[in-house]
Structures are given as structure tokens and as C-alpha cells.
C-alpha positions as CSV (number, residue, x, y, z in Angstrom):
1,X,-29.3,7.9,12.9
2,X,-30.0,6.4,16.0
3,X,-29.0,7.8,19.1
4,X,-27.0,5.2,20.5
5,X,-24.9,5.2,17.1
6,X,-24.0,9.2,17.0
7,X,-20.5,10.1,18.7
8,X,-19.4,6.3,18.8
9,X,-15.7,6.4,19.4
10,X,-13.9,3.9,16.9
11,X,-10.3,3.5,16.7
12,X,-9.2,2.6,12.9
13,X,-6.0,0.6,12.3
14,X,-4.1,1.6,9.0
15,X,-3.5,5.0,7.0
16,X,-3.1,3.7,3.5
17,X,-6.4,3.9,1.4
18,X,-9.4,1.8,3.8
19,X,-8.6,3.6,6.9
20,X,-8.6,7.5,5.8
21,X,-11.5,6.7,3.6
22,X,-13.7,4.9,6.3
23,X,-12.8,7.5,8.7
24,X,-14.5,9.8,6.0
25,X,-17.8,8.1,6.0
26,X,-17.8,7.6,9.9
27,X,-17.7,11.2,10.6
28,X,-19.6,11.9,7.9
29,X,-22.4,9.6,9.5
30,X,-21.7,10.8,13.3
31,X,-19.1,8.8,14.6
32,X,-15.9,9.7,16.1
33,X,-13.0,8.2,14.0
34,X,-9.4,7.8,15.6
35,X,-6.9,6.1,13.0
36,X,-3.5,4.4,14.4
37,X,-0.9,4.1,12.1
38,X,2.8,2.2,12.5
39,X,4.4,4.1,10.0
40,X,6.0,8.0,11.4
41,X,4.0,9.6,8.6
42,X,1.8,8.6,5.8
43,X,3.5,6.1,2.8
44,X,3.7,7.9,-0.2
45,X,4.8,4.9,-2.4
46,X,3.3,2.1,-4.1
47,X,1.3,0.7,-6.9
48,X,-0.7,3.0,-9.1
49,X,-4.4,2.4,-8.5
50,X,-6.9,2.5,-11.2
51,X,-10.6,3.0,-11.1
52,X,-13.5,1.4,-13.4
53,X,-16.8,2.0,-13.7
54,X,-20.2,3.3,-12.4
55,X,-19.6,1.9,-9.0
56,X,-16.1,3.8,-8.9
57,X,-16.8,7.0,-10.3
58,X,-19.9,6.8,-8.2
59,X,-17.9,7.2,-4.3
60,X,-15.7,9.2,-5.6
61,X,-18.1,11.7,-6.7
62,X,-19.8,11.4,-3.8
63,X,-16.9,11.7,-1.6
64,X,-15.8,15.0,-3.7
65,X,-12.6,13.8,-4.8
66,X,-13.0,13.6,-8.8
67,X,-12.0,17.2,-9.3
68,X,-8.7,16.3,-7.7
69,X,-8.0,12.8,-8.7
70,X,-8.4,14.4,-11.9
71,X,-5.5,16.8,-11.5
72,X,-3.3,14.0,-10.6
73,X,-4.2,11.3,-13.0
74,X,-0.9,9.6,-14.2
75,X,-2.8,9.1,-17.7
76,X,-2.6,5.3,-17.6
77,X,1.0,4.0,-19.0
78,X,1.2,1.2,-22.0
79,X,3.8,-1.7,-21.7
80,X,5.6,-3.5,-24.1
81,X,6.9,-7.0,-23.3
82,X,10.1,-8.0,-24.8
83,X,12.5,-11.5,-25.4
84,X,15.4,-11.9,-23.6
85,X,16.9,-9.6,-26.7
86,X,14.5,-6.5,-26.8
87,X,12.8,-7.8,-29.2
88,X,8.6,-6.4,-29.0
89,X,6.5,-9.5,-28.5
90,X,3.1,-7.6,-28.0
91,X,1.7,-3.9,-26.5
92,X,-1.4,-3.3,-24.1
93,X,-2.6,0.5,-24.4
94,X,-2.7,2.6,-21.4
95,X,-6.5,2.7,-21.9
96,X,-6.8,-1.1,-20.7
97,X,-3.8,-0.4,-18.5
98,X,-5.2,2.5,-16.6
99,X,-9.0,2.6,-16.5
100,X,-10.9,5.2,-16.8
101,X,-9.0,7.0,-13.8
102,X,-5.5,6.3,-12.9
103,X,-3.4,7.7,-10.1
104,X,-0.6,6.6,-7.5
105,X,-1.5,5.2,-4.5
106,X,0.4,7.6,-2.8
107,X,-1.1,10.8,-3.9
108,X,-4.6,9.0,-3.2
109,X,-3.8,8.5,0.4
110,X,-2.8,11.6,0.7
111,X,-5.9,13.2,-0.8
112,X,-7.7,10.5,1.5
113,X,-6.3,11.8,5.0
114,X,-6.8,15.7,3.7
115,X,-10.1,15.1,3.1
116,X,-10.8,13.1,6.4
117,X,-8.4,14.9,8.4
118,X,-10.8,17.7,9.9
119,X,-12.4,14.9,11.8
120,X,-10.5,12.6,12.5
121,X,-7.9,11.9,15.1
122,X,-4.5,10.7,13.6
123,X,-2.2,8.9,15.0
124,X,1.2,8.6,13.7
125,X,4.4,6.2,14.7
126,X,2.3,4.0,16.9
127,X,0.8,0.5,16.5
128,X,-2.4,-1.8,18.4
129,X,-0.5,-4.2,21.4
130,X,-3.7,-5.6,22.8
131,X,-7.4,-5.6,22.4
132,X,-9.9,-6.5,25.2
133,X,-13.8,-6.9,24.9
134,X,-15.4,-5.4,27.8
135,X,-18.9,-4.8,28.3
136,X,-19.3,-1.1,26.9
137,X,-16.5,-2.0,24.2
138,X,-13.1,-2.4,23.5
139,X,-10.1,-1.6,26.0
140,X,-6.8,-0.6,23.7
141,X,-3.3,-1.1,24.5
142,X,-0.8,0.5,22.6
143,X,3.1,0.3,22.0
144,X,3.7,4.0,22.9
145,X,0.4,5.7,23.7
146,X,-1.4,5.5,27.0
147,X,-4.4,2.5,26.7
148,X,-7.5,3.6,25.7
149,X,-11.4,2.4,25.4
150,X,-13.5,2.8,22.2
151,X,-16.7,1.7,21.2
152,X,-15.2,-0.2,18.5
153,X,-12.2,-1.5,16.5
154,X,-12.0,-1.8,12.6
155,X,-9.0,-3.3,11.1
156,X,-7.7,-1.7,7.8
157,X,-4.1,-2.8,8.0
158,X,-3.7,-5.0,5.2
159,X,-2.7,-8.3,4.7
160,X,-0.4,-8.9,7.6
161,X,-3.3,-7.4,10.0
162,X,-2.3,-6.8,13.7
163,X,-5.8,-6.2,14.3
164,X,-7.0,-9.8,13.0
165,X,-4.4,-11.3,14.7
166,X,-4.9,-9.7,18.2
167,X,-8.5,-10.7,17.5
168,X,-8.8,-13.8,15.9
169,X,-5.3,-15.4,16.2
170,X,-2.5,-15.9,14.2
171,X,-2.1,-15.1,10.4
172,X,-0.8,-18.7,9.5
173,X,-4.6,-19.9,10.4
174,X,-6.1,-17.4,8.0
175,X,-3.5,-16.2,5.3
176,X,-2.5,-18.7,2.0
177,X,0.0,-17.6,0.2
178,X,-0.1,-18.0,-3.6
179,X,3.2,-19.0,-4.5
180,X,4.5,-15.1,-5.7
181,X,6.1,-11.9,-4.3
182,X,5.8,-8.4,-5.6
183,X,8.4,-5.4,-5.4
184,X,8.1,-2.2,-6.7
185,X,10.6,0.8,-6.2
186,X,11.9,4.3,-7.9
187,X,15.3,4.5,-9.7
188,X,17.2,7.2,-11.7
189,X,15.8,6.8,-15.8
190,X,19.3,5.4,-17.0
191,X,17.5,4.1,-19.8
192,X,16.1,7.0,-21.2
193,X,12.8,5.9,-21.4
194,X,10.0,8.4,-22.5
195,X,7.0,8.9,-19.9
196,X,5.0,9.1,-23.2
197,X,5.9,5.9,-24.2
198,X,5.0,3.7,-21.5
199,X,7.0,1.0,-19.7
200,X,9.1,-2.4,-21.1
201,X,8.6,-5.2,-19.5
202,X,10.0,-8.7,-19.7
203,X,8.4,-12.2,-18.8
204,X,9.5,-15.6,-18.7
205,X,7.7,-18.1,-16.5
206,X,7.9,-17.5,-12.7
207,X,9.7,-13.9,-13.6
208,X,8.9,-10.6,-15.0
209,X,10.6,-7.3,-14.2
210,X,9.2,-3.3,-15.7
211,X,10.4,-0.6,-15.9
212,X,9.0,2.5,-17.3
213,X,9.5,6.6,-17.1
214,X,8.1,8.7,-13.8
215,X,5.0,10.7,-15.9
216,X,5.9,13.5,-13.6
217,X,9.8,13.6,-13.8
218,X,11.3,12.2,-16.7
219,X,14.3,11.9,-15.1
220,X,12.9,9.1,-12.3
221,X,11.3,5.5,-13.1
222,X,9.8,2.9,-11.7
223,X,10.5,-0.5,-11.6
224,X,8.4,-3.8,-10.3
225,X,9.6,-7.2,-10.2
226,X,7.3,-10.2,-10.0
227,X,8.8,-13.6,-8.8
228,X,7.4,-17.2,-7.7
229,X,9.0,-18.2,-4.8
230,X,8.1,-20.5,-1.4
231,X,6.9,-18.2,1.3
232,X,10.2,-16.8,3.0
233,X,9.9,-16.2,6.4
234,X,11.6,-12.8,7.8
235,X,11.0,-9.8,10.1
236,X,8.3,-7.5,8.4
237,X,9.3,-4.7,10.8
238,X,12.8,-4.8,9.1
239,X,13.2,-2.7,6.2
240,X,16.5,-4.7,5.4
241,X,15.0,-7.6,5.4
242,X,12.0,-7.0,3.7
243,X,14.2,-6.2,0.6
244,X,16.5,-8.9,0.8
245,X,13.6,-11.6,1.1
246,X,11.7,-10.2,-1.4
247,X,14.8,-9.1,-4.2
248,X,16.8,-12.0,-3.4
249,X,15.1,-14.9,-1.8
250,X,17.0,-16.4,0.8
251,X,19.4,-14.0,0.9
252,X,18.1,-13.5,5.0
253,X,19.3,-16.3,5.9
254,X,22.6,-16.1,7.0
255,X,24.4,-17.1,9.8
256,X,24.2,-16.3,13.4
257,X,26.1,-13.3,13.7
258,X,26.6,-12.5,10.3
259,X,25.4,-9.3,8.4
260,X,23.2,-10.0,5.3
261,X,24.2,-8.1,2.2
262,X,21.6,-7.8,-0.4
263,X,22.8,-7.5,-4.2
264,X,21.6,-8.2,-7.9
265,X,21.6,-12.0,-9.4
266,X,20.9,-13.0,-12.6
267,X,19.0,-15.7,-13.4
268,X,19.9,-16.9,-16.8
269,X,17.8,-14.5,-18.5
270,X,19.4,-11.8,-21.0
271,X,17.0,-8.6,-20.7
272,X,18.1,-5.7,-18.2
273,X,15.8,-3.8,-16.5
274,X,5.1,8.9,17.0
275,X,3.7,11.9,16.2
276,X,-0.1,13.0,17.1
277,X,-2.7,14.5,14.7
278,X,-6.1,16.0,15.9
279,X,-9.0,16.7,14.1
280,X,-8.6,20.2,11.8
281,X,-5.1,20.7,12.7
């Protein structure tokens, strides 16, 4: 590696899955990784992410983190899709559901910052304010931290980026949306669903809601709704919010002064369903 390269400072926005795993490859290669992150401490929810092929099974190999993701695997989960009365329309198999390797997202980010923790600077509860080009690199304000200057800035904070927008401009100029929202959440196993058995799910056009058993506590689930819906417009930093505009769309909009209460509808459709981490420590 060239010598201008080794011991680059770069400052990585976003602890989900990008972030810890370039920080990996950057100190791997040299470079002095520093990752910023908005939420207090890592987010352990989420999708369950899958992995296919060659390609796949090829990083994490390389990276060391098959032995592991093996221990964790979920084991894929089939779904059934029934009418409006529970009646089964058709079954995928958790082969084609899961891939060849299947586990949550939050247990890989967690593996993720393990594994590039020892070299890597963490930074926890704090978010990218400003960014300024100067002629040695990048000067960094922060909302909370003292400013800072590193040789470079990566954006891995997802699709609502602070870092492209601080760059580049506002999200409107660069982000379509596509007409849908997704939720996903865990809930007590009221329905007494068997992990073995995978989840139930029900579609109708625009709307489809699962549900299926936790495969580590059968006493948990998790549900995910799916809607079409015009893009709603509401506070991403608000938690409320967030849940009402995605559960209930346009349920935020209330008036001036008013508190917004989020709750179930039905739609005509039968079926039920701050802190500081340096590298090692």
C-alpha cells in the first residue's frame, strides 16, 4: 500500500451492516476508521438478511465470520399465504425463503462491530452537522462532539443519508419513492404459531401483513406489514411518528396542538394477523 494511503483517518457514518463492515476492511488495509452513529447503541432489530452464493459465502469467509453466522442461523422460515378466511392458497419453503445462510440483521451487526471493534473508533449517540472540503480533507462538525478533520468521509447511513445530503443536497433531488412502506416489529405469540412451521401471511392488492414464531423463543413473533401508500411526510427523528406514518397513514396529521394517537384500523379485509467507543475497549 502506498504510503500516502496507510493511517488515513476516515470518519464512517452508520453502525448498521456497511459501516462496521467497511471499517473492517479499512483497518485491515491500513487506514484509521472512526464510525459516527445517531442511535445511543447499536439497533438490534430488523429484517432477517439472507446470503446466496459464491460471491457471499466468499467475504464472509474471508472476513472470518462463517463459523459464527453459522451458530446463529435462523434456519430460513417457510410462509403460507392465506384468504381473507385462513384458507392455504400456496407455501414457499424456507430453502428459497432463506438462502443458503440466514440470520437477523441484528445479530449480524453485532457480529459486524465485534469483529471491527479492536480498530475502530465508535462513536455512539452522535450524528454529522456539517461537512467542509479543505485542502488536506474534510473538516467535521458534529451535533455533540467537538469538530474534527479527517482525510475522508464515507456515507453508510442508509436511505435517508445525512451524509449525501450535507454533501450533495437535499434527499428530494435524489430519492424516488416507489409507492410502498414497510414495518416490521416483535409481539407476544398469541397465536400459537410453531417456529417450525414458519410464518402466515395474507395478501390482497396494496396490503400484506405476516406473522410468524421467534425461532429462538417460541413465545415471541414477528410481524411485517407491507402497504402502498403516497409518500407521507413526518419527523424521522420521532419514534412516534415514524409508527403512526407508517401503521396508520395519515394518522400524523393532526391538528395544531393536538396529540396524535396511533391505533389499529381495518381495512375491509377479514384475516388477523452519546457514548464513546475506542479501539479494543
Amino acid at each position: 500500500m502506498s504510503s500516502k494511503l496507510h493511517h488515513r483517518t476516515v470518519l464512517i457514518s452508520g453502525a448498521s451492516v456497511a459501516g462496521p463492515a467497511l471499517a473492517y476492511w479499512l483497518a485491515r488495509h491500513g487506514f484509521r476508521p472512526t464510525v459516527v452513529e445517531i442511535a445511543p447503541a447499536l439497533r438490534t432489530g430488523g429484517h432477517a438478511v439472507d446470503f446466496r452464493g459464491e460471491t457471499h459465502m466468499t467475504v464472509l469467509r474471508r472476513m472470518g465470520l462463517l463459523p459464527e453466522l453459522r451458530r446463529l442461523r435462523t434456519g430460513g422460515s417457510a410462509i403460507r399465504f392465506v384468504d381473507a378466511r385462513g384458507r392455504q392458497l400456496l407455501r414457499l419453503p424456507a430453502e428459497f425463503m432463506g438462502g443458503e445462510l440466514e440470520v437477523l440483521r441484528g445479530d449480524l451487526a453485532r457480529v459486524l462491530y465485534e469483529r471491527s471493534a479492536p480498530a475502530t473508533e465508535y462513536v455512539f449517540g452522535d450524528t454529522i452537522t456539517g461537512l467542509t472540503e479543505t485542502a488536506s480533507g474534510v473538516h467535521v462538525t458534529f451535533r455533540d462532539g467537538p469538530d474534527r478533520d479527517f482525510d475522508l468521509v464515507i456515507g453508510a447511513d442508509g436511505l435517508h443519508s445525512t451524509v449525501r445530503r450535507l454533501a450533495i443536497g437535499p434527499e428530494e433531488r435524489y430519492v424516488r419513492h416507489l409507492g410502498h412502506y414497510a414495518a416490521t416489529w416483535q409481539l407476544p405469540n398469541d397465536l400459537g404459531l410453531a417456529a417450525g412451521e414458519g410464518a402466515v401471511g395474507h395478501n390482497v392488492p396494496g396490503r400484506l401483513a405476516s406473522v410468524g414464531a421467534d425461532h429462538r423463543d417460541p413465545a415471541r413473533a414477528g410481524a411485517m406489514f407491507v402497504f402502498a401508500a403516497p409518500q407521507l411526510p413526518y419527523d424521522r427523528g420521532s419514534v412516534e411518528q415514524g409508527r403512526c406514518a407508517r401503521l396508520v397513514p395519515g394518522a400524523h396529521r393532526a391538528r395544531r396542538g393536538r396529540r396524535v394517537r396511533c391505533h389499529a384500523r381495518r381495512h375491509g379485509h377479514g384475516h388477523r394477523t452519546g457514548r464513546r467507543v475506542r479501539p479494543g475497549r
